[in-house]
N, C-alpha and C positions, 0 to 999 in steps of 0.2 A: 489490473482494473484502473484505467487513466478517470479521469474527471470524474469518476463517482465514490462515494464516501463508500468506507472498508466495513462500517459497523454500524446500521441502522437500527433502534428501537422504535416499535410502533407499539402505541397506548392505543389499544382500543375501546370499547364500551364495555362496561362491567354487568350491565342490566341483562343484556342477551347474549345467549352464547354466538360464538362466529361459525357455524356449521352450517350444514342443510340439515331440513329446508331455513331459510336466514328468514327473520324476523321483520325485518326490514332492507331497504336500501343500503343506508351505511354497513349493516352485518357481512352484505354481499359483498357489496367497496371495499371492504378494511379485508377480508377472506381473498379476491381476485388480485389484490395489490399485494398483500402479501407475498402470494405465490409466483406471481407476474417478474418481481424485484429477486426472487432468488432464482428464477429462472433464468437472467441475466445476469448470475455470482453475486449476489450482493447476501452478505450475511447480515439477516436481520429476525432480532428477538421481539418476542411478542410475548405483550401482556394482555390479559383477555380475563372475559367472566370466567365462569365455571359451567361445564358441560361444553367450552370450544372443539373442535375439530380437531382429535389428535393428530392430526398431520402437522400442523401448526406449530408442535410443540412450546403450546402456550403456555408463561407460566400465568399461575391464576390471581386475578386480582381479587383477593376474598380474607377477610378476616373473620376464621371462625373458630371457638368462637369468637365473640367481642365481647371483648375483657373491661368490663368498670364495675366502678366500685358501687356498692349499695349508695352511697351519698351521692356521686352520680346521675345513677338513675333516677332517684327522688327531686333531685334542681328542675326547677320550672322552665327551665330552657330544655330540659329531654328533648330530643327528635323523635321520629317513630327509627326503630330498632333498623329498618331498610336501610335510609336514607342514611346513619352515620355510620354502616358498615361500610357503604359505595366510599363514603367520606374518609376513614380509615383504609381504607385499600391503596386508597392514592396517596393519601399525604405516607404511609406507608412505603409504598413506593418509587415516589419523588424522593422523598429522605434517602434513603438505598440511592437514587440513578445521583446525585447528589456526591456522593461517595466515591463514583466512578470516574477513569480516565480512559475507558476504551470505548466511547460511543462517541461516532462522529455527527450521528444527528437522531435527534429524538423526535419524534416525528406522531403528535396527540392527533388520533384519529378517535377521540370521545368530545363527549359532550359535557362532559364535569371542568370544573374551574379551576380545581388544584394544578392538572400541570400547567395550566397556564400563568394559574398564580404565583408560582413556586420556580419557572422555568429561569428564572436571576440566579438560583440556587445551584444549578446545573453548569458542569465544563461544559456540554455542548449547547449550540444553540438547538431550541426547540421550532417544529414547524407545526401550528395549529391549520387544520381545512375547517372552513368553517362551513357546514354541514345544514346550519338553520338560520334562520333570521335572529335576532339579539334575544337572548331570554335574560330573567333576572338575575340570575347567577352569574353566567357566563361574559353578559356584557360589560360589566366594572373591573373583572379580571380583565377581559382585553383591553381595555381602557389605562388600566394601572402599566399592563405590564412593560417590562424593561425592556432594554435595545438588544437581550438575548433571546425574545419573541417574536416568530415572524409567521403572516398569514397567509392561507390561500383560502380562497372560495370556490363553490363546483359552479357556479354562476356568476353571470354579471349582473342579474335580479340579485342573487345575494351578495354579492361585493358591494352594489347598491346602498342593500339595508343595514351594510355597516359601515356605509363611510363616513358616517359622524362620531366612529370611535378612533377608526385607522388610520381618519385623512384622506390619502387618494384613495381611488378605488383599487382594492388587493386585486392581485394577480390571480386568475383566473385557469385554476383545473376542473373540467370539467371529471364525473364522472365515465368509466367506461365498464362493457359489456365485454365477455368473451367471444367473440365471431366464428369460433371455433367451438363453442359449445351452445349457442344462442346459431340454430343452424335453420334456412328456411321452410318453411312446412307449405303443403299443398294448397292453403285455404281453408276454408268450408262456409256454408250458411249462414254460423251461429256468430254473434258477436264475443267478446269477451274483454271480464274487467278483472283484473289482478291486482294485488295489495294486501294490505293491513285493513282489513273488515273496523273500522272504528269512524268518530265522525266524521273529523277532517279527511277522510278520504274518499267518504259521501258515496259508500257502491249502491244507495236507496234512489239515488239521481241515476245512474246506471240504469239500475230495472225500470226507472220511469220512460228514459228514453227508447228504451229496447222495446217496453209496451205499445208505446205509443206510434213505433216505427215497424210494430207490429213483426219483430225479429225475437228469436232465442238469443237468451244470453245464458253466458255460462260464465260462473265466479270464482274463484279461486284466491288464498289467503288465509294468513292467522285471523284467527278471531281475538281481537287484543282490546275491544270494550263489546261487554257480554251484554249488558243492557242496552247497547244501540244494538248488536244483533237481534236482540229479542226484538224489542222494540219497532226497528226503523228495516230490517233486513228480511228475517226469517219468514216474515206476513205477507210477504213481497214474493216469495218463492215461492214456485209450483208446475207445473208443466213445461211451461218457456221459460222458465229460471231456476236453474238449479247450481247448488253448491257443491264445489269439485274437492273442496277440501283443502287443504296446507301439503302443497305440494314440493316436491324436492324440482331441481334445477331439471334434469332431464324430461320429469314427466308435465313441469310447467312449459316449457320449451314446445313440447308435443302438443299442450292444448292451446297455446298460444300461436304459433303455425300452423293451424288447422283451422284458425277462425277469420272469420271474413273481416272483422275490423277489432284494434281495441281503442275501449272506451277509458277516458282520460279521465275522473271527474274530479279534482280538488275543490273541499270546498277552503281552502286556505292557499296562502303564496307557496304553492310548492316550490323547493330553493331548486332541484333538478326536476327529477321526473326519471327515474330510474326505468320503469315500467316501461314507459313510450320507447327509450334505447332499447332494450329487450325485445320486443310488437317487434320495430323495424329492424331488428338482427333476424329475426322469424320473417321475414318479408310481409310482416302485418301491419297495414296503413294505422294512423291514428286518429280519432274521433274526441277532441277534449275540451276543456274548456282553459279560457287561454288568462293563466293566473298564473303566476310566480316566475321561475325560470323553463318552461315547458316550451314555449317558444322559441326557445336557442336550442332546443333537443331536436327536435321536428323540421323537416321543409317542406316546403308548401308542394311539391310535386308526389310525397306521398303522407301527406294529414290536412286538416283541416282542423282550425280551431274555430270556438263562435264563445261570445262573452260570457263571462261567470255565471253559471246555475244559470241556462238558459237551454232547459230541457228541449223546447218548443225548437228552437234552431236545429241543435243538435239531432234531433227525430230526423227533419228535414234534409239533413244531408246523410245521413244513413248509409241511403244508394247509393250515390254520388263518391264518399269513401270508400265504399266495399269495391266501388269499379275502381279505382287509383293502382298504378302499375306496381306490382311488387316486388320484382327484379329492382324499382329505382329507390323503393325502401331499402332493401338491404342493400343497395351501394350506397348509399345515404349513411346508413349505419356503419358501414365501413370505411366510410372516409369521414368522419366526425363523433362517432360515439365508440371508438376502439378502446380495446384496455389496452393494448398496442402505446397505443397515442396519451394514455393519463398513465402508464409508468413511464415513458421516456419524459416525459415532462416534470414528473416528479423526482425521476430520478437528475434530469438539471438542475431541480430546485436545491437537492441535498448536496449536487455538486458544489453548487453555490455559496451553501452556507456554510459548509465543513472546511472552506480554505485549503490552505498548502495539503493538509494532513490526508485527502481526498485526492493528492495527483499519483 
């Protein structure tokens, strides 16, 4: 194995497991890479929540239970019991990889601080994807860390919104989709919006436009804030909009090739757009609204975007995307949103960093 490292660690996210059906974007990312990188020889260990995909053979990032003392838990700094298990898992963890001389790169596919914090403490170099815009956590750790942490971003919207920690703007891996499991469907009538049912991903703009554009829509996704479902979702559905449930990769695939457009709606900077690669691996155009890195997902020959929460536009072009070719979606998808294309890239990046010890 020339130019690629011999012994990869990927940290994943400890909050969700990395199975189907995946929880998110990232669960998918950090699940399709994995598998992608030992598909091409590369041995690589995974750390992961609890309930991960035993294929994966993850070990588990979990402290249980979590051990302190009665004066401990009485200090007025307490956290809620959640937050400093995740927090023990990692520093945990880092301490252990810390220990090690057989990892040629460590490679944090989460959203927690420690390994970024901690990545000085490690023989290999660490490679952070940065996944979100700056949160409060996460941003001082990159900010701090040493010349043994190195970044990438799934966008150049988010490379962007961190170059006032990183300097230039980081390097640039996009997410990608399986094209081989993400296969094209015949169409149909109905529109469809996929995701994470909570605000920032606004599926209540979805049913407004589908209303008003006088189309079925069909929804699909975790339910991950219960009170905006109640709320802003559930009141929304009924004859022309109905909820398909939290679907596994196959039978998403199915209902997502079978509809005539999907509907994009962020209401926040989405850093990719995982969903949109998905639509156009199914040869389904996209209808979104054009915030964060969505526009470097999409080409104008099969989606259309129209400006933020602007239901009124989006209705109006409805038609307009449902007729959009979709033979030129899924080559679109295929030469720009490949999982193909984000582990060879990744796999440069670890060639890069592991040195001599990677030829």
């Amino acid at each position: 194995m020339s130019a690629v490292s011999q012994h990869v660690v990927v940290v994943a996210d400890s909050r969700f497991p990395i199975r189907e059906p995946f929880a998110g974007g990232m669960q998918s990312q950090t699940w399709h890479l994995v598998h992608g990188l030992r598909d091409r020889g590369i041995d690589v260990t995974v750390f992961a929540g609890p309930g991960s995909d035993p294929a994966l053979g993850a070990h588990l990032l979990d402290v249980t239970p979590l051990r302190l003392s009665d004066t401990a838990r009485r200090d007025v700094s307490m956290q809620p019991e959640e937050w400093l298990a995740q927090h023990h898992a990692y520093l945990e963890l880092m301490v252990a990889l810390g220990r090690r001389s057989d990892v040629d790169v460590v490679h944090n596919n989460s959203l927690h601080h420690l390994p970024v914090a901690m990545a000085g403490a490690l023989q290999a170099p660490v490679l952070t994807t940065l996944h979100t815009p700056p949160t409060p956590w996460l941003e001082p750790a990159v900010a701090m860390a040493g010349p043994g942490h190195h970044v990438v971003a799934v966008s150049r919207h988010t490379a962007r919104a961190w170059r006032h920690v990183v300097g230039p703007e980081a390097p640039v891996v996009p997410n990608g989709v399986d094209v081989q499991r993400w296969t094209p469907g015949p169409g149909g009538p109905d529109l469809v919006w996929t995701g994470r049912i909570a605000p920032e991903k606004a599926p209540h703009l979805a049913l407004e436009i589908a209303r008003k554009a006088g189309r079925a829509l069909r929804i699909a996704g975790p339910v991950t804030d219960p009170v905006y479902w109640r709320d802003e979702v559930r009141p929304r559905l009924g004859p022309g909009a109905t909820y398909e449930g939290h679907l596994g990769q196959r039978d998403l695939a199915r209902l997502v090739g079978g509809s005539a457009l999907c509907l994009v709606t962020p209401a926040w900077d989405e850093p990719y757009g995982l969903v949109a690669a998905e639509a156009l691996a199914c040869g389904t155009p996209v209808l979104g609204f054009d915030r964060g890195g969505l526009a470097e997902v999409v080409g104008s020959d099969c989606a259309r975007l129209v400006a933020a929460d602007d239901v009124e536009a989006a209705a109006a072009l409805v038609r307009e995307v449902a007729a959009l070719d979709r033979r030129a979606a899924r080559r679109h998808a295929e030469r720009h949103c490949s999982l193909e294309a984000m582990v060879s890239a990744y796999v440069d990046q670890y060639a890069a960093l592991a040195g001599p010890r990677a030829a």
